[in-house]
C-alpha positions as CSV (number, residue, x, y, z in Angstrom):
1,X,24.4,-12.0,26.4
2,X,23.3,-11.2,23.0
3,X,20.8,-12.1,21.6
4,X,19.0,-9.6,18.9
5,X,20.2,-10.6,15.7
6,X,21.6,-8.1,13.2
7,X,18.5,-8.1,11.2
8,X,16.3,-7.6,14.1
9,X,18.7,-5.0,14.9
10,X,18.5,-3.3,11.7
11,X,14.1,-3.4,11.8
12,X,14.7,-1.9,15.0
13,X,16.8,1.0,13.4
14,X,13.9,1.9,11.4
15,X,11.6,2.6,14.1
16,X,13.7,4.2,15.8
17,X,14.4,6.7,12.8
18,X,10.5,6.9,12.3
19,X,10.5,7.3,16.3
20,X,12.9,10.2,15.6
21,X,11.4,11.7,13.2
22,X,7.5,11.7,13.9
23,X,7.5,11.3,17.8
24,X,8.5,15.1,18.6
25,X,6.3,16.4,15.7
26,X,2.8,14.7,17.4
27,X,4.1,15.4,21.3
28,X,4.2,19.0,19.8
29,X,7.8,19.7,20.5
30,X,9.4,22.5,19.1
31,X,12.8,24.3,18.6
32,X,15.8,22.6,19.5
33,X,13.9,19.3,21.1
34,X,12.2,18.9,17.5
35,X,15.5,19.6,15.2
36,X,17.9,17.4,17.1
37,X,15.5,14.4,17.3
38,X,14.6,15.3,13.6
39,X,18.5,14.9,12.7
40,X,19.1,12.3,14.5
41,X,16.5,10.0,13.0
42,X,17.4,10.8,9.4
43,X,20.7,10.7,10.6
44,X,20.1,7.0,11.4
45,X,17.8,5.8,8.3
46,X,20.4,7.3,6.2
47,X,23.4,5.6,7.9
48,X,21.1,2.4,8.0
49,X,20.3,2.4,4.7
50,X,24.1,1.9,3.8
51,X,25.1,-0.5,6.9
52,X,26.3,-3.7,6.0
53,X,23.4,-6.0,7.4
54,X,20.9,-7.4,6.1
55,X,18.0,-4.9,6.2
56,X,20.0,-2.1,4.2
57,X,20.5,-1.4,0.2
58,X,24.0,-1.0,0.0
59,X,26.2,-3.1,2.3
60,X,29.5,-0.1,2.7
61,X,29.0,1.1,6.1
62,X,30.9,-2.4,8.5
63,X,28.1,-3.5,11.1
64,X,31.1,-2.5,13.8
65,X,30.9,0.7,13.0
66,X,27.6,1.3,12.8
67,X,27.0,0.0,16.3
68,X,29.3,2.6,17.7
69,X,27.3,4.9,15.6
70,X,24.7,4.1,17.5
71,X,25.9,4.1,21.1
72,X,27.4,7.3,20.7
73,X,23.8,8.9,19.3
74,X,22.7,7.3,22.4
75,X,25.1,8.9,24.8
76,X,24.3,12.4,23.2
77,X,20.0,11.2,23.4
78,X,20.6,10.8,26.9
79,X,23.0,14.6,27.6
80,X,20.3,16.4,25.7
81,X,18.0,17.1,28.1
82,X,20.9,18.3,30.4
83,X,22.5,20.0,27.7
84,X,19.7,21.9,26.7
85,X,17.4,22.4,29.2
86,X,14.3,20.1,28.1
87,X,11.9,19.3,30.7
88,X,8.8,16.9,31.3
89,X,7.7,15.2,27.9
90,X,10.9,16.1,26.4
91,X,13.3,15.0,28.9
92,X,11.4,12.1,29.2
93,X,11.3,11.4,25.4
94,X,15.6,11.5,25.2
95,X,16.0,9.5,27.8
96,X,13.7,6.1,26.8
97,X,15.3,6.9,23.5
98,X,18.4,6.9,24.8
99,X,18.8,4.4,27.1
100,X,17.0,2.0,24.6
101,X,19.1,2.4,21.9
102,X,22.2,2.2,24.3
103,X,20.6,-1.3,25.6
104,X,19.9,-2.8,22.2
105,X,23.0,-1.9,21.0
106,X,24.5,-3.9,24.1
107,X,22.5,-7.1,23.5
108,X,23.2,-7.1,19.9
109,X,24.8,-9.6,18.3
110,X,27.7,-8.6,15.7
111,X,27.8,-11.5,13.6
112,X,25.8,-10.6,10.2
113,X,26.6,-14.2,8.5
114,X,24.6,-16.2,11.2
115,X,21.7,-18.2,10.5
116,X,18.6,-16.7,11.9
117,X,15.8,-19.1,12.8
118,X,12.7,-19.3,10.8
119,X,9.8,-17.1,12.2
């Protein structure tokens, strides 16, 4: 079933980047835990900024792709902690990342010309 429109997916993209970017800064993370979150959210507010939906400012990057985008940066979200070692906050911070972006990218819908319903 899905049932997150594109736009709601692309709001959702935002906080997530902002998520990225801030979260590991005011838990107090540091090192690799801080720089891979770091890259990864401007990684995704840059690659968001391009997607073509309708929450971007350039339409280049196909909604597809940027949904694969996304479920891989999940996959690697969710290794981290194994990869390198993070523990309590940390681990626990890549994995509800993680898994959430893996979900909404699941429950998304792919069709960027649909009608949304008024709010």
């Amino acid at each position: 079933m899905k049932f997150i429109p594109a736009t709601l997916h692309g709001f959702l993209d935002y906080a997530v980047a902002a998520t990225l970017v801030a979260g590991p800064v005011l838990l107090g993370f540091q090192g690799p835990a801080l720089m891979l979150a770091a890259a990864g959210g401007i990684g995704l507010f840059l690659y968001s900024l391009i997607t073509d939906y309708s929450t971007s400012v350039q339409k280049i990057l196909p909604f597809w792709l940027h949904l694969v985008i996304d479920f891989v940066a999940a996959l690697v979200l969710i290794a981290a902690p194994y990869l390198f070692g993070f523990t309590g906050i940390e681990k626990l911070f890549y994995l509800v990342i993680g898994i959430s972006v893996a979900a909404v990218v699941i429950v998304t819908n792919t069709d960027t010309r649909q009608a949304e319903a008024p709010a």
